[in-house]
Every structure is written in C-alpha cells, then in structure tokens.
PQR file of N, CA, C, O and H, with PARSE charges and radii, in Angstrom:
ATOM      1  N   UNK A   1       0.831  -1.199   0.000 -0.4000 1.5000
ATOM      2  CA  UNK A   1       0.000   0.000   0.000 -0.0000 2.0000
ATOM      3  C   UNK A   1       0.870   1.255   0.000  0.5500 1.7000
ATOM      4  O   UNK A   1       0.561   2.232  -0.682 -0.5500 1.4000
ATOM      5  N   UNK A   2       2.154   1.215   0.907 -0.4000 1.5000
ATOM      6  CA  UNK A   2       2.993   2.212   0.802 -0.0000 2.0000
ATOM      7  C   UNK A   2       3.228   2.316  -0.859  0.5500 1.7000
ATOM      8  O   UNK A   2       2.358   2.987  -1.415 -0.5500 1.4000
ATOM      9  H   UNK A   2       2.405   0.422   1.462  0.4000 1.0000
ATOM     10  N   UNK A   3       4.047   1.878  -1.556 -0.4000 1.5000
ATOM     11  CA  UNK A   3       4.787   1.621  -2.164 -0.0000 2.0000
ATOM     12  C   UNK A   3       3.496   2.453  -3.499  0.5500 1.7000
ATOM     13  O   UNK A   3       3.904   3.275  -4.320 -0.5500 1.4000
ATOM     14  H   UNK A   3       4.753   1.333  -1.104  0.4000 1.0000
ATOM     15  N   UNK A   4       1.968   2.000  -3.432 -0.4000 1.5000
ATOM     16  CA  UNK A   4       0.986   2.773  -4.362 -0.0000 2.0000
ATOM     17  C   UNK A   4       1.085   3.717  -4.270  0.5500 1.7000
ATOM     18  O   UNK A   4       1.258   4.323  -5.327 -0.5500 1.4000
ATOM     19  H   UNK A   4       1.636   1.333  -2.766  0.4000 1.0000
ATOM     20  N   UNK A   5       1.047   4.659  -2.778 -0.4000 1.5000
ATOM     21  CA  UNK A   5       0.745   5.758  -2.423 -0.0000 2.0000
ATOM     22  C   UNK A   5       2.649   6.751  -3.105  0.5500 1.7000
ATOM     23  O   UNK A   5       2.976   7.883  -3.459 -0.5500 1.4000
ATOM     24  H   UNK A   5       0.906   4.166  -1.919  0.4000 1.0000
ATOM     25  N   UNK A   6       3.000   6.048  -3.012 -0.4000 1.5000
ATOM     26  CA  UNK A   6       4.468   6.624  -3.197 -0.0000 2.0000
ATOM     27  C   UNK A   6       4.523   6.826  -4.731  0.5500 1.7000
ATOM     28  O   UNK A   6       5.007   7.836  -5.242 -0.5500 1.4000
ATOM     29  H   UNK A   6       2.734   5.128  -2.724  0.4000 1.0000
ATOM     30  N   UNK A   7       3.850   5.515  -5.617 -0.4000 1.5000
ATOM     31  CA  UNK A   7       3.799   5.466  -6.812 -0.0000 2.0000
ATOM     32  C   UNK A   7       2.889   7.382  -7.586  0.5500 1.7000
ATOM     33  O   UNK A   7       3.083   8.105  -8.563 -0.5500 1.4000
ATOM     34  H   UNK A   7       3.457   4.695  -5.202  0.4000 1.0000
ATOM     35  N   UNK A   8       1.963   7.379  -6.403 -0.4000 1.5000
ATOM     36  CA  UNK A   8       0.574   8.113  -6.955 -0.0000 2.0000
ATOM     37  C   UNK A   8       1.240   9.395  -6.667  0.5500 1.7000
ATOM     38  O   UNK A   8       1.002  10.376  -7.372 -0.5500 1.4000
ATOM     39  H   UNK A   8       1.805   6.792  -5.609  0.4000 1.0000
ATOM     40  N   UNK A   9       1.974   9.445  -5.778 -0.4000 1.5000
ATOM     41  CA  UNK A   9       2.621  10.966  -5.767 -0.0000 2.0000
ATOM     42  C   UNK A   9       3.638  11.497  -6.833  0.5500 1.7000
ATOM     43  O   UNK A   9       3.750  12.666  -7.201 -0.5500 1.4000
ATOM     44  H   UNK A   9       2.167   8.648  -5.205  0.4000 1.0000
ATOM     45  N   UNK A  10       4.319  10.472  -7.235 -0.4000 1.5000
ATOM     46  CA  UNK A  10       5.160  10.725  -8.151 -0.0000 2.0000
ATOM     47  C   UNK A  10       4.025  11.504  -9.164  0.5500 1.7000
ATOM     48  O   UNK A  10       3.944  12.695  -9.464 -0.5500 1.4000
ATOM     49  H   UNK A  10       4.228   9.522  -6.937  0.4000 1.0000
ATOM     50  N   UNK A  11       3.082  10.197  -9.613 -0.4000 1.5000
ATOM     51  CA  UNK A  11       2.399  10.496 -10.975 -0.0000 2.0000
ATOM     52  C   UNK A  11       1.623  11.995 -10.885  0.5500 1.7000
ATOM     53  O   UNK A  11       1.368  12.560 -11.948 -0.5500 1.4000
ATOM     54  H   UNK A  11       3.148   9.229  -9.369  0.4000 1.0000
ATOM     55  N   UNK A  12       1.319  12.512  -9.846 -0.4000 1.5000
ATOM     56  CA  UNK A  12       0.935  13.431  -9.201 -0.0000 2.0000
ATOM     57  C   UNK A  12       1.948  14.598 -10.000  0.5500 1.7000
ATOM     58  O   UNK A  12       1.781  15.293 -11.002 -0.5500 1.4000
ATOM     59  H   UNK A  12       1.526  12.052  -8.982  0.4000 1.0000
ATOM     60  N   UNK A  13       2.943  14.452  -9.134 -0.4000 1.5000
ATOM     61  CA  UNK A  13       4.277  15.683  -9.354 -0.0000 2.0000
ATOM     62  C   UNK A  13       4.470  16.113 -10.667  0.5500 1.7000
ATOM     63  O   UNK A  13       4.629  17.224 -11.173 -0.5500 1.4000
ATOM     64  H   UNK A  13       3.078  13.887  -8.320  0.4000 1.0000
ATOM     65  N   UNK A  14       4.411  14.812 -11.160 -0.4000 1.5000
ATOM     66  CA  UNK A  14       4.642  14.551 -12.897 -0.0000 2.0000
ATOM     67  C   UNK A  14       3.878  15.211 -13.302  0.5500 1.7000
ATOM     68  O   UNK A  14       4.525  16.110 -13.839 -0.5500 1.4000
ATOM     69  H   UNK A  14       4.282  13.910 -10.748  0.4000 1.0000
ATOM     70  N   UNK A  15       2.593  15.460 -13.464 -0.4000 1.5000
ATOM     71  CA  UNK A  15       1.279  15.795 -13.864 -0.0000 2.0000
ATOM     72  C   UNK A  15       1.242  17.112 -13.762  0.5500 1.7000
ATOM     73  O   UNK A  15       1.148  17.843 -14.748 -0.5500 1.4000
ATOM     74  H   UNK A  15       2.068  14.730 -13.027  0.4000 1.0000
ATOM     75  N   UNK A  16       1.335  17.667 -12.171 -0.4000 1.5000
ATOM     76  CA  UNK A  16       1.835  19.164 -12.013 -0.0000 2.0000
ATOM     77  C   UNK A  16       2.511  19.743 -12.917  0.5500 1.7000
ATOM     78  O   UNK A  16       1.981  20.600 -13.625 -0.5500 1.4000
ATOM     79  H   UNK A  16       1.411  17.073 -11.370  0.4000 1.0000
ATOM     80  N   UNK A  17       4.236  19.265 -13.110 -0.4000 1.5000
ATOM     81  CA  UNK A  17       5.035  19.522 -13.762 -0.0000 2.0000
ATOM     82  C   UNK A  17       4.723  20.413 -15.463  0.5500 1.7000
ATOM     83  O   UNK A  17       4.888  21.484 -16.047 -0.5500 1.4000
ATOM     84  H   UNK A  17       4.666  18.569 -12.536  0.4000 1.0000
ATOM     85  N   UNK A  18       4.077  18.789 -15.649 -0.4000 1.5000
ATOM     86  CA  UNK A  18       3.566  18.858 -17.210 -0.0000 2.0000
ATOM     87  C   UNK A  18       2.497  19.986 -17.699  0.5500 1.7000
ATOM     88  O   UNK A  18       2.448  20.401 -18.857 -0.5500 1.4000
ATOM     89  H   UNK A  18       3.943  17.919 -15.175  0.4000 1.0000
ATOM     90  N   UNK A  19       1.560  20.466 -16.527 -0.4000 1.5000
ATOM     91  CA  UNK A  19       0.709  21.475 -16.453 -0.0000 2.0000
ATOM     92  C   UNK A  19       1.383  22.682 -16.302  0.5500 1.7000
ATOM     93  O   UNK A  19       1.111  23.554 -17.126 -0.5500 1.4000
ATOM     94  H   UNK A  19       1.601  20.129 -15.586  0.4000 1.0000
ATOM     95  N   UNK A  20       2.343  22.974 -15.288 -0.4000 1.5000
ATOM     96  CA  UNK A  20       3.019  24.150 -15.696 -0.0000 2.0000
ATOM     97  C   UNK A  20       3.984  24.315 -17.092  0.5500 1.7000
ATOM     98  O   UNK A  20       4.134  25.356 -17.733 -0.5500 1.4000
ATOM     99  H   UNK A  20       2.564  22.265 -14.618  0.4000 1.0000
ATOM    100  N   UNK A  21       4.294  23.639 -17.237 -0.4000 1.5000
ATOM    101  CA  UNK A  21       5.448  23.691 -18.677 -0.0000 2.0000
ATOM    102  C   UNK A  21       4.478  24.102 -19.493  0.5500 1.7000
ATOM    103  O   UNK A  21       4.792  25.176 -20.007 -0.5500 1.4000
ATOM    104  H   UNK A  21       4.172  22.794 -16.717  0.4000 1.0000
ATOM    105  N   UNK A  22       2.974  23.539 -19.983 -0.4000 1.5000
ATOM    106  CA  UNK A  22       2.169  23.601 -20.946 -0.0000 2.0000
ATOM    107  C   UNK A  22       1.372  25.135 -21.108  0.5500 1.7000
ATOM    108  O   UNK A  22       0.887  25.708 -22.084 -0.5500 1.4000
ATOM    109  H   UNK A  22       2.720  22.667 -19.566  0.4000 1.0000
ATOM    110  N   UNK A  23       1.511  25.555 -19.417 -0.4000 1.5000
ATOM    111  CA  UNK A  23       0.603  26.929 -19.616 -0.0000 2.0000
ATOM    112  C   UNK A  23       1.964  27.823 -19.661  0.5500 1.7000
ATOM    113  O   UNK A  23       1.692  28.975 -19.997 -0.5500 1.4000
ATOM    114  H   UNK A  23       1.905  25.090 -18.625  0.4000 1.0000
ATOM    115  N   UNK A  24       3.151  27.649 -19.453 -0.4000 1.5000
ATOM    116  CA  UNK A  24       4.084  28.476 -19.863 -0.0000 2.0000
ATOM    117  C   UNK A  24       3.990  28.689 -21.665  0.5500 1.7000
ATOM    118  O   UNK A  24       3.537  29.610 -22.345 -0.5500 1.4000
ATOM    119  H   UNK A  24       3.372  26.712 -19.180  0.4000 1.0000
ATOM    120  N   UNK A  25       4.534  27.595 -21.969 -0.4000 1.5000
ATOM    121  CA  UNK A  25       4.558  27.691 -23.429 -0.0000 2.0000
ATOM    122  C   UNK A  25       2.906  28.099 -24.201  0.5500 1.7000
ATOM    123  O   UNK A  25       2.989  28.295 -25.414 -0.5500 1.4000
ATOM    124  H   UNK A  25       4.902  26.847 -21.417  0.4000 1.0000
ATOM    125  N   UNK A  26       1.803  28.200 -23.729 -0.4000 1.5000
ATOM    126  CA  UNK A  26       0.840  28.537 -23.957 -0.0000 2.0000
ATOM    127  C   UNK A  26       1.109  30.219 -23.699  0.5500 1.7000
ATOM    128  O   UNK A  26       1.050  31.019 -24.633 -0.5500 1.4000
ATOM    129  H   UNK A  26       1.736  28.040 -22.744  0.4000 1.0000
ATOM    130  N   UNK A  27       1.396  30.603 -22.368 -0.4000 1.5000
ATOM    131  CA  UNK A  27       1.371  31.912 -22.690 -0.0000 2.0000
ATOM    132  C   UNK A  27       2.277  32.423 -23.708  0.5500 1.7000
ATOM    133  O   UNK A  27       1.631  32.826 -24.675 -0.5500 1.4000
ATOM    134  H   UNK A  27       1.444  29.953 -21.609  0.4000 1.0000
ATOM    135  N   UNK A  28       3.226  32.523 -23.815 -0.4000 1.5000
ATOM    136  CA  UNK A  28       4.398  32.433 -24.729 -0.0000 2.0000
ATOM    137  C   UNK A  28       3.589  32.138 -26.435  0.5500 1.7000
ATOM    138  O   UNK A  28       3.721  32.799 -27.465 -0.5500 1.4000
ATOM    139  H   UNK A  28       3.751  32.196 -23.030  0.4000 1.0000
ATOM    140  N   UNK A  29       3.103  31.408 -26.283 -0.4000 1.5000
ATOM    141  CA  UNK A  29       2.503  31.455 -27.835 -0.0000 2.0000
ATOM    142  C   UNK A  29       0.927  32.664 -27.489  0.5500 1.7000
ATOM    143  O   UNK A  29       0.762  33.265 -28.550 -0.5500 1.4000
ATOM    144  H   UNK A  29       2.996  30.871 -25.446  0.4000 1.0000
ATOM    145  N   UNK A  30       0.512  32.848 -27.089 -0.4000 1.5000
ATOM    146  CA  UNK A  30      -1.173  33.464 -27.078 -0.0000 2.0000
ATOM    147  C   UNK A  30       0.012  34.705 -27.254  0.5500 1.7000
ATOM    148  O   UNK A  30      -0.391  35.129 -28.337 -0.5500 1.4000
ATOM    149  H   UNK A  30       0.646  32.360 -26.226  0.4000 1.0000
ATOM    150  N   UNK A  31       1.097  35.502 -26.958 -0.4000 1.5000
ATOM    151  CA  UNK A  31       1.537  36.683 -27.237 -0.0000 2.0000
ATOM    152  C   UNK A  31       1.817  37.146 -28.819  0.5500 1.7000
ATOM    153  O   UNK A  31       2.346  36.495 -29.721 -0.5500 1.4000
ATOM    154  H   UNK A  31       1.425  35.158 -26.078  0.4000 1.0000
ATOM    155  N   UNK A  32       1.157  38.789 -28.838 -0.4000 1.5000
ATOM    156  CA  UNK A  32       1.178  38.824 -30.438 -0.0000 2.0000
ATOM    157  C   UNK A  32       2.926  38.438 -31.020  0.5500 1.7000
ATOM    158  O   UNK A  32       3.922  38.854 -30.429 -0.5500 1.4000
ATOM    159  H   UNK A  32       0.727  39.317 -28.106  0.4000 1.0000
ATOM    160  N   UNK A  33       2.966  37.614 -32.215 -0.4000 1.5000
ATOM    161  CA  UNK A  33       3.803  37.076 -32.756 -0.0000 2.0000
ATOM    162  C   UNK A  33       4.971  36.290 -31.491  0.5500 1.7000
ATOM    163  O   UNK A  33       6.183  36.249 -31.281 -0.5500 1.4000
ATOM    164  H   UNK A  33       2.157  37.276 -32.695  0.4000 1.0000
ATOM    165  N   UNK A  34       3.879  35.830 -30.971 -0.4000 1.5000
ATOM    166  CA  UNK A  34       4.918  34.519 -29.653 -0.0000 2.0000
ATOM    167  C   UNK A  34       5.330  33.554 -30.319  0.5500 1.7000
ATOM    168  O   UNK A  34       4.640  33.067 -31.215 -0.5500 1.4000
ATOM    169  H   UNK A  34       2.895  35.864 -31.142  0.4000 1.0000
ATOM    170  N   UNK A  35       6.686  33.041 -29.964 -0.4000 1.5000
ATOM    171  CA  UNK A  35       7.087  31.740 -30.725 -0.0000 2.0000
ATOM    172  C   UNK A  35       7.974  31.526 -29.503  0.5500 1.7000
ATOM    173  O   UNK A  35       8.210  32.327 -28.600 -0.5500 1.4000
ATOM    174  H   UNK A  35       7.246  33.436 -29.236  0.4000 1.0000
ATOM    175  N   UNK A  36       8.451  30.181 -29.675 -0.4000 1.5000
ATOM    176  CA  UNK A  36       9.591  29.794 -28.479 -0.0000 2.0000
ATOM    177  C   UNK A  36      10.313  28.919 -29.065  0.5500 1.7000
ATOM    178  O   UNK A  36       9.834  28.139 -29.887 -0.5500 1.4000
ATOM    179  H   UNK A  36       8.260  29.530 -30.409  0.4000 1.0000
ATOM    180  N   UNK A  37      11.435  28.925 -28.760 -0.4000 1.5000
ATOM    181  CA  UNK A  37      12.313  27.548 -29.083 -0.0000 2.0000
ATOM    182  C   UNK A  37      12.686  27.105 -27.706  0.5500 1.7000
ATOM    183  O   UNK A  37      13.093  27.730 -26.727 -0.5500 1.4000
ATOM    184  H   UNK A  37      11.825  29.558 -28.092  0.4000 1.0000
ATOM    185  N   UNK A  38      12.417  25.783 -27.930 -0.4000 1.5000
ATOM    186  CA  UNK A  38      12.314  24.897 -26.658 -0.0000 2.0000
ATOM    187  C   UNK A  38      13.751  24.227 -26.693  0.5500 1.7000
ATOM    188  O   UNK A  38      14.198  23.978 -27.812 -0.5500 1.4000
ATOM    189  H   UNK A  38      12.086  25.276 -28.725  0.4000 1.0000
ATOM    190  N   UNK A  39      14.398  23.958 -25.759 -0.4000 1.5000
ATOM    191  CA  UNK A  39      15.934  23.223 -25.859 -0.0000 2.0000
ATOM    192  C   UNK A  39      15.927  22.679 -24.362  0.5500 1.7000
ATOM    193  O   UNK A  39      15.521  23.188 -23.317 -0.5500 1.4000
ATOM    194  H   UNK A  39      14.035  24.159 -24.850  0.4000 1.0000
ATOM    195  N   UNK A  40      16.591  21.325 -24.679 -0.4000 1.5000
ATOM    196  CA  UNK A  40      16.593  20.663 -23.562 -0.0000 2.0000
ATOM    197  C   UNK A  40      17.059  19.033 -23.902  0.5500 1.7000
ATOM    198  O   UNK A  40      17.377  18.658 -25.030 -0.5500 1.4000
ATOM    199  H   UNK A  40      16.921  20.912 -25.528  0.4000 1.0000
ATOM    200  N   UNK A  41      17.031  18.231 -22.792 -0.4000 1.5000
ATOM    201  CA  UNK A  41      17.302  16.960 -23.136 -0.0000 2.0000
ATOM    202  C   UNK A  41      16.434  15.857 -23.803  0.5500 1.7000
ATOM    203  O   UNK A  41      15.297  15.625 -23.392 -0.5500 1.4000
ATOM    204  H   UNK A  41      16.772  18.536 -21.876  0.4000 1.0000
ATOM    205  N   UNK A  42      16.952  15.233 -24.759 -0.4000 1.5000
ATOM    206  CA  UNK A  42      15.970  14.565 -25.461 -0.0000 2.0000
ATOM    207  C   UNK A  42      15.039  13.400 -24.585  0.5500 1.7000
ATOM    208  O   UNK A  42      15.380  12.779 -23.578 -0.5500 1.4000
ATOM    209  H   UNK A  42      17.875  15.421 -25.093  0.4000 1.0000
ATOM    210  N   UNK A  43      14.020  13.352 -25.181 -0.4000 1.5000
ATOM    211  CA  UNK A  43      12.976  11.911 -24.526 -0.0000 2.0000
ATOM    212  C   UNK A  43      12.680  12.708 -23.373  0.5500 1.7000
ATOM    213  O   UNK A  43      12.462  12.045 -22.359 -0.5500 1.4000
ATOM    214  H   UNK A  43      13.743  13.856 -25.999  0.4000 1.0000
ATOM    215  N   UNK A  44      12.600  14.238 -23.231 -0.4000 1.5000
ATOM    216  CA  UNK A  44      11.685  14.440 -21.869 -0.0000 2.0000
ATOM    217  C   UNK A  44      10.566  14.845 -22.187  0.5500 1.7000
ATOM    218  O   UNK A  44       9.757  14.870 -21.260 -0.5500 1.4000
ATOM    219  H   UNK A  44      12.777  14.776 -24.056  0.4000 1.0000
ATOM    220  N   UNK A  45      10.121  15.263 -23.418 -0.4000 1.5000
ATOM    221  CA  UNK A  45       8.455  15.565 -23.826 -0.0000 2.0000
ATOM    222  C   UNK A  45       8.383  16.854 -24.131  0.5500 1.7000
ATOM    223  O   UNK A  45       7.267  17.372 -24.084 -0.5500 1.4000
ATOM    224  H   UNK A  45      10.778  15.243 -24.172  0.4000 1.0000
ATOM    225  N   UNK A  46       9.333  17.524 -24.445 -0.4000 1.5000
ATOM    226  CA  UNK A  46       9.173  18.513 -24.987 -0.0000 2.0000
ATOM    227  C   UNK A  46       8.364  19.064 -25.758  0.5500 1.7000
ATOM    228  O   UNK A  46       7.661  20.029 -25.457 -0.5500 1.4000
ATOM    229  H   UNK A  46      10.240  17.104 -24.484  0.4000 1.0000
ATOM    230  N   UNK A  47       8.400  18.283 -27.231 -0.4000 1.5000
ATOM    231  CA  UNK A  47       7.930  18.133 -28.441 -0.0000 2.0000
ATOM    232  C   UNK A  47       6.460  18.076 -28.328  0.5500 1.7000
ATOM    233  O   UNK A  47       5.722  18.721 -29.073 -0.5500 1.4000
ATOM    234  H   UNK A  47       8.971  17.499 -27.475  0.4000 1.0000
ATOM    235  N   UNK A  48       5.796  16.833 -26.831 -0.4000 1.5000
ATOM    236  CA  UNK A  48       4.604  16.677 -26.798 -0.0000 2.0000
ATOM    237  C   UNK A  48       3.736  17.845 -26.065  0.5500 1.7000
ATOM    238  O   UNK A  48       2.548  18.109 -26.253 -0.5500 1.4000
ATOM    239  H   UNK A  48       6.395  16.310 -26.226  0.4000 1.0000
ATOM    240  N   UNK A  49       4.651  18.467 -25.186 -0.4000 1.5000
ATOM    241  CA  UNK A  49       4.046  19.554 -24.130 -0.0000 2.0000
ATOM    242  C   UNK A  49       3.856  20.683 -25.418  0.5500 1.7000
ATOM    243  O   UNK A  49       2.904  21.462 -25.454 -0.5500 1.4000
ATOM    244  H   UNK A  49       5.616  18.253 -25.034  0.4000 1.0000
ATOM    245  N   UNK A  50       4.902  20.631 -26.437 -0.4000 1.5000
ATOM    246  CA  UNK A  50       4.735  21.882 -27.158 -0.0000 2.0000
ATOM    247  C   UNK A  50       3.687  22.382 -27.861  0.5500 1.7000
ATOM    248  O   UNK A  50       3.161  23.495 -27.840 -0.5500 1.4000
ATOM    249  H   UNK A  50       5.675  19.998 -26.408  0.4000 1.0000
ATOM    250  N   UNK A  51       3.353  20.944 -28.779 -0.4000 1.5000
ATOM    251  CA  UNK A  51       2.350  20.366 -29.864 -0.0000 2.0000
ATOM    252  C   UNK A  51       1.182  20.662 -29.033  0.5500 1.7000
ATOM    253  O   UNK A  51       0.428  21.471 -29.573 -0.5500 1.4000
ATOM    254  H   UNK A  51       3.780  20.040 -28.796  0.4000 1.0000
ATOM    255  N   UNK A  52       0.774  20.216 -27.786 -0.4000 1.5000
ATOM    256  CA  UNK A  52      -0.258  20.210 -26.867 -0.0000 2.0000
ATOM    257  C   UNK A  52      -0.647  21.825 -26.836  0.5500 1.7000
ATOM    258  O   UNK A  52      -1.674  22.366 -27.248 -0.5500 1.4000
ATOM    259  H   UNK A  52       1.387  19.558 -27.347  0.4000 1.0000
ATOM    260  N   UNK A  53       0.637  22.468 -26.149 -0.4000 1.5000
ATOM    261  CA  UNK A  53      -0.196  23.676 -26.215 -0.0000 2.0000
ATOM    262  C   UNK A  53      -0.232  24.522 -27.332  0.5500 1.7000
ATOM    263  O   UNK A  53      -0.894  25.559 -27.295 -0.5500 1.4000
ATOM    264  H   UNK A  53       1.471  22.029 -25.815  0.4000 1.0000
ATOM    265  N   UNK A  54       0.582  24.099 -28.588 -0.4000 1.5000
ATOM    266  CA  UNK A  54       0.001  24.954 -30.135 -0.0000 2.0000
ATOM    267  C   UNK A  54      -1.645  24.378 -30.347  0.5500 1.7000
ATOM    268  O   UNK A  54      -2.524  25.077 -30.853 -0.5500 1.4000
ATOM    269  H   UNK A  54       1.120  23.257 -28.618  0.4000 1.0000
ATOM    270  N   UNK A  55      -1.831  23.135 -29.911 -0.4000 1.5000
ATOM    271  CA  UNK A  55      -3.442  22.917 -30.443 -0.0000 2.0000
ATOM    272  C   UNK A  55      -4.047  23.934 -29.789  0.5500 1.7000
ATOM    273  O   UNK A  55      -4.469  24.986 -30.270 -0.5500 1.4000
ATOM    274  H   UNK A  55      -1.117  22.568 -29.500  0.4000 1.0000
ATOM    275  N   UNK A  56      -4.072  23.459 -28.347 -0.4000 1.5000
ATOM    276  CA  UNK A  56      -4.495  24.626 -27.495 -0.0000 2.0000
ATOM    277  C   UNK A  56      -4.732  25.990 -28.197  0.5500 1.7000
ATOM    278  O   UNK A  56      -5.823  26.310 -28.668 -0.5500 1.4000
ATOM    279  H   UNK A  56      -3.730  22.604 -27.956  0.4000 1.0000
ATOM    280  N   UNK A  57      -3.742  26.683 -28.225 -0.4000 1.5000
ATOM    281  CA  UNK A  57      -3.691  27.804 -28.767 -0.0000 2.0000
ATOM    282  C   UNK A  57      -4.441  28.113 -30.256  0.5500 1.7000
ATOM    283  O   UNK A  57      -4.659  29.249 -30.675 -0.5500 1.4000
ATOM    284  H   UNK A  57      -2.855  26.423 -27.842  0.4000 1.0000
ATOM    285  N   UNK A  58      -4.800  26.815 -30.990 -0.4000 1.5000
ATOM    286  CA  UNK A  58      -5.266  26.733 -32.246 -0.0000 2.0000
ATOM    287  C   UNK A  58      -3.923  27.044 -33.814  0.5500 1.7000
ATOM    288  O   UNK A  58      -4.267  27.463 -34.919 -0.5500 1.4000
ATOM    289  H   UNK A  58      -4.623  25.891 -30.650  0.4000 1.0000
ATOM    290  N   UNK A  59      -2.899  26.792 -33.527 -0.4000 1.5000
ATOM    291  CA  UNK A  59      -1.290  26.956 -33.944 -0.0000 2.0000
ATOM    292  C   UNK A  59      -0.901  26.072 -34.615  0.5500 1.7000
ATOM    293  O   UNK A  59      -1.148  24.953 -34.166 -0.5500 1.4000
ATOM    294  H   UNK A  59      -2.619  26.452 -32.629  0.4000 1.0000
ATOM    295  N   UNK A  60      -0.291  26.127 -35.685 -0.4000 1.5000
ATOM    296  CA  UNK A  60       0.431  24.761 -35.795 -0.0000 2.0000
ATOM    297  C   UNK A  60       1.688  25.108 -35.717  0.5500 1.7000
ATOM    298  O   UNK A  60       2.165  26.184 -36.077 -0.5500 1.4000
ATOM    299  H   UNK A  60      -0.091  27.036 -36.050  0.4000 1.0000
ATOM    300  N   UNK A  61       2.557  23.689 -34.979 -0.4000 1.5000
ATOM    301  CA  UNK A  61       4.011  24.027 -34.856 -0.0000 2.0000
ATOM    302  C   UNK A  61       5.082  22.933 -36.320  0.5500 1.7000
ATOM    303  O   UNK A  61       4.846  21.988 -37.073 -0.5500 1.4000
ATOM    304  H   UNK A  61       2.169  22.815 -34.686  0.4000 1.0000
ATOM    305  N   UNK A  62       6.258  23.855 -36.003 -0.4000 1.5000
ATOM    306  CA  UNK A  62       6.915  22.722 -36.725 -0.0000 2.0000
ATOM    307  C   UNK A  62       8.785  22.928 -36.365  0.5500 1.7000
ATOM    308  O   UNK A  62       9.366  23.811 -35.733 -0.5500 1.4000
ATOM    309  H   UNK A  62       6.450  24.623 -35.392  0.4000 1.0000
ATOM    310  N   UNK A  63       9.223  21.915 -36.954 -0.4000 1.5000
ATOM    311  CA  UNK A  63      10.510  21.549 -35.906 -0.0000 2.0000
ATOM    312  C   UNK A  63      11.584  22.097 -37.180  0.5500 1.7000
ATOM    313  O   UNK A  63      11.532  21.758 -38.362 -0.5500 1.4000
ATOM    314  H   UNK A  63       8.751  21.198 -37.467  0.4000 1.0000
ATOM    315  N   UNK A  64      12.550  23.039 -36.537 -0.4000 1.5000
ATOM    316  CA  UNK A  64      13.866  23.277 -37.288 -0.0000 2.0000
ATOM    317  C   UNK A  64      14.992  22.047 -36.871  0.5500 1.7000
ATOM    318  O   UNK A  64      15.478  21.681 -35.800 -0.5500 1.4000
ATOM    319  H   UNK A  64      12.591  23.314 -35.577  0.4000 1.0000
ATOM    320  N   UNK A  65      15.115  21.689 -38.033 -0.4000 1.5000
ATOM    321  CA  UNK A  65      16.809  20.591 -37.879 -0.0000 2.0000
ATOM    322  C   UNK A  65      17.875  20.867 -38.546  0.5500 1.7000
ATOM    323  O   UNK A  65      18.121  21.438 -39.609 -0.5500 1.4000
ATOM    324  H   UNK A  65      14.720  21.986 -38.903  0.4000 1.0000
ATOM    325  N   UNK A  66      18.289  20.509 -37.973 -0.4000 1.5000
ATOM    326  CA  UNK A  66      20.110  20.848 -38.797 -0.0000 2.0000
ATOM    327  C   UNK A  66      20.557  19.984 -39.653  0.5500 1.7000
ATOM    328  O   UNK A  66      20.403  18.793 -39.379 -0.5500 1.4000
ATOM    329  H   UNK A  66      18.089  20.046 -37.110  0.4000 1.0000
ATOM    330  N   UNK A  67      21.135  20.313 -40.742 -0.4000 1.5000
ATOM    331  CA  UNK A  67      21.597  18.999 -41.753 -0.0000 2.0000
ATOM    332  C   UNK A  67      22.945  18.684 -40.887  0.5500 1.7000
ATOM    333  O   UNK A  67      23.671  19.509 -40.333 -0.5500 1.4000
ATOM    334  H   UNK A  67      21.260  21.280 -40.965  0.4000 1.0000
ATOM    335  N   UNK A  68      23.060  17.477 -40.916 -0.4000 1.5000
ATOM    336  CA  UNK A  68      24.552  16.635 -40.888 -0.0000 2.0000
ATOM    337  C   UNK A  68      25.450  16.876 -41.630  0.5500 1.7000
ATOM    338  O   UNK A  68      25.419  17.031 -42.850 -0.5500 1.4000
ATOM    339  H   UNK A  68      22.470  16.807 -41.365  0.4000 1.0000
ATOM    340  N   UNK A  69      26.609  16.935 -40.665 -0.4000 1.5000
ATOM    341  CA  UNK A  69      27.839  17.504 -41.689 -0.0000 2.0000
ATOM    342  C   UNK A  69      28.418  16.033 -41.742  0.5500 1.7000
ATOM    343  O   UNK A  69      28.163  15.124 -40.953 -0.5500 1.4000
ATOM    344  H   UNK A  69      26.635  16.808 -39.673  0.4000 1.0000
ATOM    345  N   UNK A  70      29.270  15.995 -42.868 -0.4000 1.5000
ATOM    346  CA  UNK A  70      30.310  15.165 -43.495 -0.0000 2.0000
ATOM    347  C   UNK A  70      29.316  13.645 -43.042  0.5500 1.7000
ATOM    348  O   UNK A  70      29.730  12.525 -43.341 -0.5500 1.4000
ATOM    349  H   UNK A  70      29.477  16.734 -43.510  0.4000 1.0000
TER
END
C-alpha cells in the first residue's frame, strides 16, 4: 500500500510539472507574434508539451533541424 501511495505521488508531481510547462509555453505562444524555441534533453516531452499547447492555442508548430555535416 505504501509503495501505491508513493507510486501516486510521483504520478501526481509529474502531472503538475507537465501542467506548468504547458501553460508556460501557452502563454508564450497566445503573445502577439509569440514563438519559443524549446531546448533541452531529449525523450523528456518537450515536443509533446509543445504540440499540446500549439493545439491549445489553435497553432500549428513545426521543428527546425540541422543537416549533418560530413
């Protein structure tokens, strides 16, 4: 039972987390001509928090990449 309750807080924190990141980058886009470039470590959800709040916002986003050298 410990070990759920320990589980549920995490998922909790997580959840928080993900809600502030989303209304950040939401405000950040609702500003006239808002855009953001997001940078950070890969596989943390960036991409999904971003996408989330361009729908939100009614936006579409799209990703700059770099060509490979040599």
């Amino acid at each position: 039972m410990e070990m759920h309750t320990e589980t549920l807080l995490f998922c909790f924190n997580l959840m928080q987390e993900a809600i502030e990141h989303i209304s950040r980058v939401s405000r950040v886009l609702c500003q006239p001509r808002g855009n953001a470039m997001i940078v950070g470590v890969g596989g943390c959800g960036k991409q999904s928090l971003a996408r989330f709040a361009a729908f939100m916002a009614e936006m579409t986003c799209f990703q700059v990449s770099r060509p490979r050298l040599g």
